[in-house]
C-alpha positions as CSV (number, residue, x, y, z in Angstrom):
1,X,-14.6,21.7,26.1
2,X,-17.3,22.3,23.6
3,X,-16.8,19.9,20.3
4,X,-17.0,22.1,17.1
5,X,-19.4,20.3,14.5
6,X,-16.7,20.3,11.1
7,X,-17.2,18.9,7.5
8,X,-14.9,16.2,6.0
9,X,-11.5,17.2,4.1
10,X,-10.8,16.3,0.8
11,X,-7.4,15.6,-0.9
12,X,-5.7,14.1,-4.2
13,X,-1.9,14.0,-3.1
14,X,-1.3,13.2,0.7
15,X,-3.2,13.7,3.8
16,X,-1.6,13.1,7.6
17,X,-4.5,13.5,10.7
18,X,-3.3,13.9,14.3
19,X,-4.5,15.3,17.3
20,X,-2.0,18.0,16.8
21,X,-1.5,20.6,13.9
22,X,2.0,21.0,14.0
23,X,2.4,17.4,14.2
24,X,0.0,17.1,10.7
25,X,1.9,19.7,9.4
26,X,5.6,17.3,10.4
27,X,4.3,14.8,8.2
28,X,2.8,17.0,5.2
29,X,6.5,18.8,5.1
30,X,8.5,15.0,4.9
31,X,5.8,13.9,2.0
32,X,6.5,17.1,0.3
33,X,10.1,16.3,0.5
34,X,9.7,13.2,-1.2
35,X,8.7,11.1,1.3
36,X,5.3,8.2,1.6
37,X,3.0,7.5,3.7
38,X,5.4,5.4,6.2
39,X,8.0,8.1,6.4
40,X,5.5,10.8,7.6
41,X,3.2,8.3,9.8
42,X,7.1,7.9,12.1
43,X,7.4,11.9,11.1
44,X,3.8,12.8,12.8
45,X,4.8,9.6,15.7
46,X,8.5,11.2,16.6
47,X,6.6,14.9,16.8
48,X,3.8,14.1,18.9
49,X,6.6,12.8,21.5
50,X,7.4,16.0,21.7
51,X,4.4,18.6,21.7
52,X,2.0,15.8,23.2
53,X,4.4,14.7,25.9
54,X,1.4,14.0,28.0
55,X,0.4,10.9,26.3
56,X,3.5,9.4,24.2
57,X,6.9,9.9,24.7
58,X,10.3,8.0,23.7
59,X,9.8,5.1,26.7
60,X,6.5,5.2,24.6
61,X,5.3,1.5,22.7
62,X,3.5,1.6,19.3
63,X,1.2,-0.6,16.8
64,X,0.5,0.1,13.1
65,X,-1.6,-1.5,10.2
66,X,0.3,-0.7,7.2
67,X,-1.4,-0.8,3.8
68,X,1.3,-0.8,1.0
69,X,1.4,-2.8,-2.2
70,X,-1.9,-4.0,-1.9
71,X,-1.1,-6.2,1.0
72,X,-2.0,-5.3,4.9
73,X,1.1,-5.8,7.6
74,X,0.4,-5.5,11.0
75,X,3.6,-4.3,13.3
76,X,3.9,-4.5,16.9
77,X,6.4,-3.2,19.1
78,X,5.1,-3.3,22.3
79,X,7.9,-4.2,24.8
80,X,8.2,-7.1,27.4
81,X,8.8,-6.6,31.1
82,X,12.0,-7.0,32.8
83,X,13.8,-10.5,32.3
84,X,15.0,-9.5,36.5
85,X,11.1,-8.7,37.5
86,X,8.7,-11.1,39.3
87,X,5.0,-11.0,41.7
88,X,7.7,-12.5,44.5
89,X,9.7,-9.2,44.2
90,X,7.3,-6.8,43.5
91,X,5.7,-7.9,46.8
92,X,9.7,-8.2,48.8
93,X,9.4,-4.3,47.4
94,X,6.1,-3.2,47.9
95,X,4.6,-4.9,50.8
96,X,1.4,-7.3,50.1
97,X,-0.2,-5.6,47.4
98,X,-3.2,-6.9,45.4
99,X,-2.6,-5.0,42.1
100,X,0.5,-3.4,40.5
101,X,1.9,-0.1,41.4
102,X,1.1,2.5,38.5
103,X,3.7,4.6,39.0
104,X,8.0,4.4,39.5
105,X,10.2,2.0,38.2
106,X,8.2,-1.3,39.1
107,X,5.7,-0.8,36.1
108,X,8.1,0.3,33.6
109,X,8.5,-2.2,30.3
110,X,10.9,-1.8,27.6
111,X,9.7,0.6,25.7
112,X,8.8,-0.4,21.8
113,X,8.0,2.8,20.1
114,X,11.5,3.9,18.5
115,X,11.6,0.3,17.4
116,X,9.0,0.7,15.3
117,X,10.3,3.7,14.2
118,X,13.1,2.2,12.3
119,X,11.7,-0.9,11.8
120,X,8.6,0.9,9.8
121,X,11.6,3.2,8.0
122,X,13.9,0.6,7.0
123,X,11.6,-1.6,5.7
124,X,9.1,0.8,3.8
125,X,10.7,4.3,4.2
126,X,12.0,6.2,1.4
127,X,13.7,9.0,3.1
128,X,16.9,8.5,5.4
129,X,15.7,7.8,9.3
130,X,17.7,11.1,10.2
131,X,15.4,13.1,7.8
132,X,12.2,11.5,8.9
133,X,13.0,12.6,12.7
134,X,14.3,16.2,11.2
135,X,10.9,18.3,12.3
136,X,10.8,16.4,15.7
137,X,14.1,17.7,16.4
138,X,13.5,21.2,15.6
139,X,10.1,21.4,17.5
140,X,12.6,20.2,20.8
141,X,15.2,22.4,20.0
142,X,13.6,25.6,18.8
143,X,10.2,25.4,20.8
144,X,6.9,25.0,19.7
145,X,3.7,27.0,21.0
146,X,1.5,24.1,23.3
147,X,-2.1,23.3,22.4
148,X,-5.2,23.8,24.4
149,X,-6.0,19.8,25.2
150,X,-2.4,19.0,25.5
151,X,-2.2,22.3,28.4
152,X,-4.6,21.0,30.0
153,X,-3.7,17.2,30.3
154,X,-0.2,18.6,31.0
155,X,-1.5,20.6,33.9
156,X,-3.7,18.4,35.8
157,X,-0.8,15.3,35.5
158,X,1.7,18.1,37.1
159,X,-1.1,18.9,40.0
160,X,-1.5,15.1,40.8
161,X,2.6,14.7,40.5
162,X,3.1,17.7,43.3
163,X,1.0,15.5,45.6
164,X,2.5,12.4,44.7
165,X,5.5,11.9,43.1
166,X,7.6,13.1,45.9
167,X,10.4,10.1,45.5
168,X,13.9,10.8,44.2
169,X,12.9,8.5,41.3
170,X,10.7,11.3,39.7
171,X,13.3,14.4,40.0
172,X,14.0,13.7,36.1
173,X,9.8,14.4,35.4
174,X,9.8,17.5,37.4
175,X,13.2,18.7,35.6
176,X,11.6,18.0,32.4
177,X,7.9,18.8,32.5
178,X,7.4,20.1,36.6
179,X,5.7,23.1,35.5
180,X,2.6,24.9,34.4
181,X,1.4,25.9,31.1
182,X,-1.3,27.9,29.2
183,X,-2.5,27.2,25.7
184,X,-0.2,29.3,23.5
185,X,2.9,29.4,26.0
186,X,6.1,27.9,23.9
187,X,8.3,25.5,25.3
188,X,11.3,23.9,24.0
189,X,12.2,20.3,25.8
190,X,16.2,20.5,25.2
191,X,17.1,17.1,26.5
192,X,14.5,15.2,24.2
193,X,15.8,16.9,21.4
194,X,19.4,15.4,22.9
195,X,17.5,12.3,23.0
196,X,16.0,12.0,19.6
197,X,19.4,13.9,17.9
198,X,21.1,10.5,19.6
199,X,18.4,8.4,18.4
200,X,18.0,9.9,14.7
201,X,21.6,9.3,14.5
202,X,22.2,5.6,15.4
203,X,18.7,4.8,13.8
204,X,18.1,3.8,17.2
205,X,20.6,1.9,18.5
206,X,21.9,4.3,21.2
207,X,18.8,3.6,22.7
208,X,18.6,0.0,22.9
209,X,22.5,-0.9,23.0
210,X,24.3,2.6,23.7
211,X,24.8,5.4,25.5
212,X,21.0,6.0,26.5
213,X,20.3,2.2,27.1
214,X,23.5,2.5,29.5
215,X,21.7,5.5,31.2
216,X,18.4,3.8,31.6
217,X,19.8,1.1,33.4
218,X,21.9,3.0,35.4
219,X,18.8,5.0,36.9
220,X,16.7,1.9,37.4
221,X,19.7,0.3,39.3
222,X,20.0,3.4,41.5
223,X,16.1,3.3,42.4
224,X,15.6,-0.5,42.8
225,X,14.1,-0.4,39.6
226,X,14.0,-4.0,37.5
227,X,14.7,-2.7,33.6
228,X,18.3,-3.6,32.8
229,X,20.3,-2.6,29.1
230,X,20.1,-6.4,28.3
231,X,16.2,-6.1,28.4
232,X,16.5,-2.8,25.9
233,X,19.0,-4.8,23.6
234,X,16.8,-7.8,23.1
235,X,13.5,-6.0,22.3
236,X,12.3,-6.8,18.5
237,X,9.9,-5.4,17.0
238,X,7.6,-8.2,15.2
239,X,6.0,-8.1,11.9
240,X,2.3,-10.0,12.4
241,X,-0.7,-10.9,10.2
242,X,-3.4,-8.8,11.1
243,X,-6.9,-10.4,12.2
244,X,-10.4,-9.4,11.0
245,X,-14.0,-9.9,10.6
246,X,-16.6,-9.2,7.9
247,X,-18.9,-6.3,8.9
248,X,-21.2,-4.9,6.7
249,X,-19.8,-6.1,3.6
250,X,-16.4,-4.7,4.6
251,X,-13.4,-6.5,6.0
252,X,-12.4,-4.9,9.8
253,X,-8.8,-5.4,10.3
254,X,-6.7,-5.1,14.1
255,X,-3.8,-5.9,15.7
256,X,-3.5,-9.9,17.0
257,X,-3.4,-9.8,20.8
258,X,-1.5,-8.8,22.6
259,X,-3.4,-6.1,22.2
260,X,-7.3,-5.5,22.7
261,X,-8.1,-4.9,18.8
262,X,-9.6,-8.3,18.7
263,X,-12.7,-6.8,21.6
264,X,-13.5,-4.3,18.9
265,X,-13.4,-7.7,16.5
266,X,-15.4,-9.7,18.7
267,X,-18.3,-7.1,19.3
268,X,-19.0,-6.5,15.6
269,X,-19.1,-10.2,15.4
270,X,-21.4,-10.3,17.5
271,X,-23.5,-7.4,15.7
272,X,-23.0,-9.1,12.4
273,X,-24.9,-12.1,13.3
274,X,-27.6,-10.2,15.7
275,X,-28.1,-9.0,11.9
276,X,-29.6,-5.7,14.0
277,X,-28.1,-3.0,16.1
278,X,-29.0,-0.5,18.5
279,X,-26.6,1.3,21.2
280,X,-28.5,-1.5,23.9
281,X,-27.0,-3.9,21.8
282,X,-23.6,-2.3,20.7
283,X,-23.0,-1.7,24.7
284,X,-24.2,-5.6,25.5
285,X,-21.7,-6.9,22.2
286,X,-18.9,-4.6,23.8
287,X,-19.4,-5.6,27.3
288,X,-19.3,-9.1,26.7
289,X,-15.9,-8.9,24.2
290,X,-14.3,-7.3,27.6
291,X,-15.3,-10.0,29.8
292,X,-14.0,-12.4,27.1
293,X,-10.9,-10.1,26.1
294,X,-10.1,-9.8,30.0
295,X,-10.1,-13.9,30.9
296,X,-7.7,-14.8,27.3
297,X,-5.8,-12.1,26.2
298,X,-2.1,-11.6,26.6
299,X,1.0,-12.3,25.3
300,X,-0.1,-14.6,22.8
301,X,2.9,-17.3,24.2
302,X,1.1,-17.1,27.2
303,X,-3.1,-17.6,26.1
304,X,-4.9,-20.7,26.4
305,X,-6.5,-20.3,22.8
306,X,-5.9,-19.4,19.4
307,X,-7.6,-15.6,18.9
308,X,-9.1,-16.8,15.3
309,X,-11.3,-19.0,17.4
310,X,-12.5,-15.9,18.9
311,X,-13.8,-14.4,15.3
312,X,-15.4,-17.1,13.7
313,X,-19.3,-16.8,12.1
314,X,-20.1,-19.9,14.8
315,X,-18.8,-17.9,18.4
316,X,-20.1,-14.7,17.2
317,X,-23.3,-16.7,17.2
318,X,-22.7,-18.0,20.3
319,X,-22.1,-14.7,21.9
320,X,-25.0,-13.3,20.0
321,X,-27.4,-15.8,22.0
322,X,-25.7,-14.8,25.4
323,X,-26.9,-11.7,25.1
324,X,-29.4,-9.8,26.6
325,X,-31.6,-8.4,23.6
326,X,-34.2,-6.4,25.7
327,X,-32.4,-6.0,28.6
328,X,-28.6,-5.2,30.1
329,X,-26.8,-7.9,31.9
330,X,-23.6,-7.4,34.4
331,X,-20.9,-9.7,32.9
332,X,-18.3,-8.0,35.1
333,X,-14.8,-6.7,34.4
334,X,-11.8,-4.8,35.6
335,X,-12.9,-0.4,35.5
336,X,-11.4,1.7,32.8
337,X,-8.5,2.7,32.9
338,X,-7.2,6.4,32.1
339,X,-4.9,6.9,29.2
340,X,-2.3,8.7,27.6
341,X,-2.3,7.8,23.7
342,X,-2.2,9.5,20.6
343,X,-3.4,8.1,17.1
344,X,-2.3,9.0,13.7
345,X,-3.2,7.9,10.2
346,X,-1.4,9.0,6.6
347,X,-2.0,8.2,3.0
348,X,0.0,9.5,0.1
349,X,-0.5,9.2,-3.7
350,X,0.9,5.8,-4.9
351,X,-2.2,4.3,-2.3
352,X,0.1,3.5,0.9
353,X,-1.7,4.3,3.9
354,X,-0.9,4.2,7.7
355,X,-2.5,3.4,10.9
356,X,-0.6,3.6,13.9
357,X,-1.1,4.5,17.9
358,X,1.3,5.3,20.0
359,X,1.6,5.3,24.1
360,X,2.8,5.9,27.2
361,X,-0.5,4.2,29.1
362,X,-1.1,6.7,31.7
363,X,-0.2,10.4,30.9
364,X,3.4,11.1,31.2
365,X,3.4,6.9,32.1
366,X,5.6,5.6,34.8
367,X,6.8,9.4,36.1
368,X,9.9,7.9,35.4
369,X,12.1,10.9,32.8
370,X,15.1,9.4,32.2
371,X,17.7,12.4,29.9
372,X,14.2,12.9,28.4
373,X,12.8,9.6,27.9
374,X,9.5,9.3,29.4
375,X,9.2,5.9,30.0
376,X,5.6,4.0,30.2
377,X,4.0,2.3,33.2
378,X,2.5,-0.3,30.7
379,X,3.1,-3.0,33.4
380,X,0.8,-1.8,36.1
381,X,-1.8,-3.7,33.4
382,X,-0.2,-6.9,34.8
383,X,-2.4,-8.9,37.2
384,X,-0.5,-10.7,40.3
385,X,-2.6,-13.7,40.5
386,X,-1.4,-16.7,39.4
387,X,-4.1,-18.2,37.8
388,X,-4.8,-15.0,35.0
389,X,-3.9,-15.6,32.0
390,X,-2.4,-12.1,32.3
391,X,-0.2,-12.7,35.4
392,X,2.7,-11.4,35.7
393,X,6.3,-13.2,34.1
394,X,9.5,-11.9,33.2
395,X,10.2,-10.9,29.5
396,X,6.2,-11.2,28.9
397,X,4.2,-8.6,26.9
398,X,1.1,-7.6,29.0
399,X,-2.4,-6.7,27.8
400,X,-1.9,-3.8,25.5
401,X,-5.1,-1.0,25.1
402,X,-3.8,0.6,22.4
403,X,-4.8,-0.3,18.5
404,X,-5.4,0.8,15.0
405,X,-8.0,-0.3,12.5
406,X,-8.1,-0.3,9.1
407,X,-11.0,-1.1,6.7
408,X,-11.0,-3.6,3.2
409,X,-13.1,-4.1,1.0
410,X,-12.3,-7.6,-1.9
411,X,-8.4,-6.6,-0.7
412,X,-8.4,-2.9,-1.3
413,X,-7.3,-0.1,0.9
414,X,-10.6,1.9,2.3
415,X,-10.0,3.4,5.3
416,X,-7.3,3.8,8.1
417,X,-8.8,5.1,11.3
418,X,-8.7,5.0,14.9
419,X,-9.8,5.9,18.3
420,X,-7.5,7.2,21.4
421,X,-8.6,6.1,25.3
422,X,-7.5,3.5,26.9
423,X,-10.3,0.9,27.0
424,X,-12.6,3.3,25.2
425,X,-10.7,2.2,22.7
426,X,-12.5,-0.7,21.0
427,X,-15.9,0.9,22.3
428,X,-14.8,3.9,19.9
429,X,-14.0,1.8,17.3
430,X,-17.0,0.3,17.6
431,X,-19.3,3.5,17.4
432,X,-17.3,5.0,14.5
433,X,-18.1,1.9,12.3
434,X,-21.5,1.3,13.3
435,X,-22.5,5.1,12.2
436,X,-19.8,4.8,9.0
437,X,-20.6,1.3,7.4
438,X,-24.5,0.6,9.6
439,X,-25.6,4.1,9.2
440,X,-23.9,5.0,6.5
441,X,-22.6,8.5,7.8
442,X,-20.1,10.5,6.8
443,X,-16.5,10.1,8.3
444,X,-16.4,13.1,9.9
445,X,-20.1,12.7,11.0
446,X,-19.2,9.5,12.4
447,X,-16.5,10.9,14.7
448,X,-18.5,13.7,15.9
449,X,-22.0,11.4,16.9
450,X,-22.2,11.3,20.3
451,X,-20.5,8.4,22.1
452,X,-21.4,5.9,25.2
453,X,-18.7,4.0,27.2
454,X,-19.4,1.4,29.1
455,X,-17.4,1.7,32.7
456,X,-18.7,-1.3,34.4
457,X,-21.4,-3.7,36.0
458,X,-24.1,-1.6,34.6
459,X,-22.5,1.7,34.8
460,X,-22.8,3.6,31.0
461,X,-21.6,7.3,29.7
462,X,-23.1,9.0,27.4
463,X,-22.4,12.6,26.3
464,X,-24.5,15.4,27.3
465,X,-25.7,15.8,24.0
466,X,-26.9,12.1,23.3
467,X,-30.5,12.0,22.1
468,X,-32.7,11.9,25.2
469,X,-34.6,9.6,23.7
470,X,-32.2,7.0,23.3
471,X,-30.9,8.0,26.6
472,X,-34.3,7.0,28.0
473,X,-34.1,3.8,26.3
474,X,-31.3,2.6,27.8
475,X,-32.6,3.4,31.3
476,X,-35.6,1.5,30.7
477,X,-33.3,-1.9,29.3
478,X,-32.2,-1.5,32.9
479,X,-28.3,0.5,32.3
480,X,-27.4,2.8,34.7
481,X,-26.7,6.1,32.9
482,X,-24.4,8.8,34.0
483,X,-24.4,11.8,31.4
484,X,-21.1,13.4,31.3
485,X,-20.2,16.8,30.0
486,X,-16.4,15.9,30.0
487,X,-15.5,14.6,26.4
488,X,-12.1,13.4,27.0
489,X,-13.7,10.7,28.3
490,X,-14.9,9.2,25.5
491,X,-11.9,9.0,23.6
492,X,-9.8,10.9,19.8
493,X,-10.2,9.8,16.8
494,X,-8.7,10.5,13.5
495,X,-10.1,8.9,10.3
496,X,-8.8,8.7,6.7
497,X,-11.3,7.0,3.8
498,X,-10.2,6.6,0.3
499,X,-12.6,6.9,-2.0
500,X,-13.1,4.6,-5.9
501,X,-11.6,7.5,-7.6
502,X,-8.6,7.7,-5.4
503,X,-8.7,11.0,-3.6
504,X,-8.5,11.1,0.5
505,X,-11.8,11.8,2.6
506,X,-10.4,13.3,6.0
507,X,-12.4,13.4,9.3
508,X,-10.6,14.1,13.1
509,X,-11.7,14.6,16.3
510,X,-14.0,17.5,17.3
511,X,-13.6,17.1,20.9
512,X,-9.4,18.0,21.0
513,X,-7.0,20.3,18.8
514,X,-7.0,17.4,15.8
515,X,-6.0,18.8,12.3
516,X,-6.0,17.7,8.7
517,X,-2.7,18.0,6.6
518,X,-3.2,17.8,3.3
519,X,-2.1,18.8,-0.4
């Protein structure tokens, strides 16, 4: 896929960016009808659910910075694993494996995102829950014509299902999604519109205490599975105090662990008091955030260390003399990991904006489809030795990939933005900011620059187009370089900047089918 250079987007009354038109368009129609920024962010996140089933779904967990009244609130609503789950059974089941499966029942965590949902409607949300997930249903019930990226994700997950996903437990994938698609084909998913007609209804609860909870635990009982309805009736969804650093002049907010927001943090940290940057040292900050991300981060009940301590002036010096300035260093950490994630970011006119991400990990996650609930294999990010901070426990929240930014500046709202990938994540976060606030691009220039990620050891991508010259640059600091013409690799973004006179600057991601709403 070829990205398609485009300029930035300006708007007065509302804007909604997501890697999906028809998903943009959900959340333009629910601010037309009255709605803010909140009710169309859960609008656009109950959509893409459904015409992006490849990366989110109902079993999905989400994350959101949410800018309204001039104060920032962080929400999480990841889920925890099973109360009944342990290493000692996962081995009884599995045999004597080193890592956790990535697939079935054995990864699956409760999942958060409809949570949020309601929790981001109830306590913000101006229209009823039911008329919020109104466009969702429609898009289930009547059909919707698929998108290019989302074909082809949906295709190559269906190829690697036929050769292995041949265990009863996946029969409910294959009756939901076991089939090919083109770009342009409709499809209509009947039993997620059941789902999400159940859902809008009970504002959730038949999910977490009813008649889907009951089915969930049902099917995880019949498969040796360890998620029970007690795990899905305790989840909550928690209200946190986002963390930051000062970059640039501007204030960099994320998500407090358990997520990896605070790696993007730690890098520009580490930037801010090099007091210099180049992609050498952007790739050495990031590299060195992962290998410090990797040994404290996780459920923060379970770390060894208050994250703050991890983004003050005095350890981004510290990290800053650790690095290698003329040269790359292997600080070693766990490969990539591929994703399924979708981001999304609104504003409307009264200055609320919304940043929020949204995921089932892997693709379609777990493989487990349970009356159209895809639920995520979030777990398989657990480790099984003892002595990680990240091992795994029952009712503990893992290391979470996904997160949203969102930029201040003296306490004002500047931008919400955000960068899909699985542990491209923070990388992409990184790169957008450093060409935005260092360079002092354009939003929409900033998203389309070429990117790097970092893989491991030594090991760097860089898109084909990346100037050759910087490309030679890094070979000669001693990186091992491997130029890619795939751009999913290197991660979606979606950006939204408001500017001193109050209209929206829009910028989204060149390299899928991202579109601006806006009026």
């Amino acid at each position: 896929m070829n990205k398609q250079s485009r300029n930035c987007i300006y708007a007065k009354n509302g804007m909604c960016i997501t890697g999906n038109a028809l998903a943009s368009a959900a959340g333009i129609e629910i601010l037309q009808k009255g709605g803010n920024a909140i009710d169309a962010a859960v609008a656009m996140a109950a959509t893409l659910c459904v015409i992006e089933p490849t990366a989110n779904g109902l079993g999905s967990d989400n994350f959101a910075l949410i800018y309204s009244g001039k104060t920032l609130y962080g929400m999480n609503s990841s889920g925890r694993s099973p109360k009944n789950i342990s290493k000692e059974k996962i081995l009884e089941k599995h045999g004597m494996v080193d890592e956790m499966p990535k697939y079935g029942w054995s990864p699956v965590t409760v999942p958060g995102a409809v949570a949020g949902w309601v929790a981001m409607n109830e306590k913000f949300g101006v229209l009823s829950f039911e008329q919020v997930l109104e466009p969702a249903i429609r898009y289930a019930k009547e059909g919707f014509p698929i998108g290019k990226e989302t074909a082809r994700m949906w295709n190559c997950a269906y190829h690697m299902a036929n050769k292995k996903w041949n265990d009863p437990q996946f029969q409910g994938y294959f009756e939901t999604f076991g089939y090919e698609v083109k770009a342009g084909d409709m499809i209509s998913l009947p039993t997620i519109a059941n789902a999400l007609t159940m859902i809008a209804k009970t504002k959730g609860k038949s999910l977490y205490k009813g008649e889907l909870a009951k089915r969930i635990d049902e099917e995880s009982r019949q498969h040796n599975g360890f998620l029970r309805k007690e795990d899905l009736m305790d989840h909550k969804v928690e209200w946190v105090d986002p963390i930051s650093v000062r970059y640039q002049d501007y204030d960099v907010w994320e998500i407090p662990p358990n997520g990896q927001g605070i790696v993007a943090l730690m890098a520009l940290n580490t930037l801010e008091q090099l007091q210099t940057s180049s992609v050498h040292l952007q790739i050495e900050a990031i590299k060195q955030a992962f290998v410090n991300a990797k040994h404290f981060v996780s459920d923060p009940k379970a770390m060894r260390v208050d994250p703050k301590l991890l983004l003050t002036p005095h350890y981004g010096k510290q990290c800053a003399r650790q690095i290698g300035l003329d040269h790359a260093k292997e600080y070693g950490a766990s490969d990539p990991a591929t994703s399924g994630t979708v981001y999304l970011c609104a504003a409307d006119q009264k200055g609320n904006m919304v940043s929020m991400i949204q995921s089932n990990y892997m693709g379609f996650g777990s493989g487990i489809v349970v009356d159209g609930i895809s639920l995520q294999n979030r777990g398989a990010d657990f480790s099984l030795d003892e002595d990680h901070v990240n091992c795994l426990r029952p009712s503990k929240k893992t290391y979470h990939t996904i997160i949203p930014g969102f930029v201040t500046k003296q306490g004002q709202a500047i931008a919400a933005f955000g960068v899909m990938g699985g542990y491209m994540q923070p990388q992409g976060h990184v790169q957008v900011l450093e060409h935005w606030l260092h360079e002092q691009m354009d939003a929409q220039s900033s998203l389309d620059a070429p990117r790097w990620m970092w893989e491991k050891d030594l090991i760097v991508h860089v898109e084909e187009d990346m100037d050759e010259s910087v490309i030679a640059e890094l070979k000669a600091r001693g990186h091992e370089v491997i130029v890619d013409k795939e751009y999913s690799l290197f991660g979606r973004g979606q950006m939204i900047v408001r500017l001193e006179n109050g209209v929206y600057c829009g910028a989204c991601e060149s390299r899928t089918d991202s579109n601006i709403g806006c009026y």
